[in-house]
Steps between C-alpha positions, in 0.01 A plus 500: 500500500605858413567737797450849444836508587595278228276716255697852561766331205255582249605823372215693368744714349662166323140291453162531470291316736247282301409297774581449838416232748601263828636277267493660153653771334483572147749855426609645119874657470467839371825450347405199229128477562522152597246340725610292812282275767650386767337243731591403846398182541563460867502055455872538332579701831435816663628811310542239114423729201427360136551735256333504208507779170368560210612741249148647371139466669383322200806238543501185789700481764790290537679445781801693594623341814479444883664764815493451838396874528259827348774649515732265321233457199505867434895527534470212211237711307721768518806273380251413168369853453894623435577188307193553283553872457891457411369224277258762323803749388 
């Protein structure tokens, strides 16, 4: 479950919010417009993220990978937002 605590990594300067729940959040990068859920399933352990992104709304998601943290998903969001955007140049 997501502690406010936990939710204070989400940047509104860096996402926007789409959704945000206990367990669920669903966020889009600013920088490449890509859309991320990330879901705390609690039963993998306390605090387990899965990440998964998609690259338009109209696209599926695919699964991106696991963190033991909020704060380490978005620290690997970050990581793919500044590979993406150097991949764009």
């Amino acid at each position: 479950m997501f502690s406010a605590e936990d939710l204070k990594v989400l940047d509104p300067k860096y996402f926007s919010n789409i959704t945000v729940s206990d367990y669920d959040v669903t966020i889009m990068s600013r920088n490449t417009g890509h859309i991320w859920y990330i879901h705390n399933p609690e039963y993998l352990g306390e605090g387990t993220c899965i990440i998964f992104h998609k690259h338009r709304t109209s696209h599926p998601y695919h699964q991106h990978g696991r963190t033991n943290t909020l704060r380490q998903a978005v620290k690997s969001i970050k990581a793919h937002d500044r590979w993406q955007l150097k991949k764009r140049k």
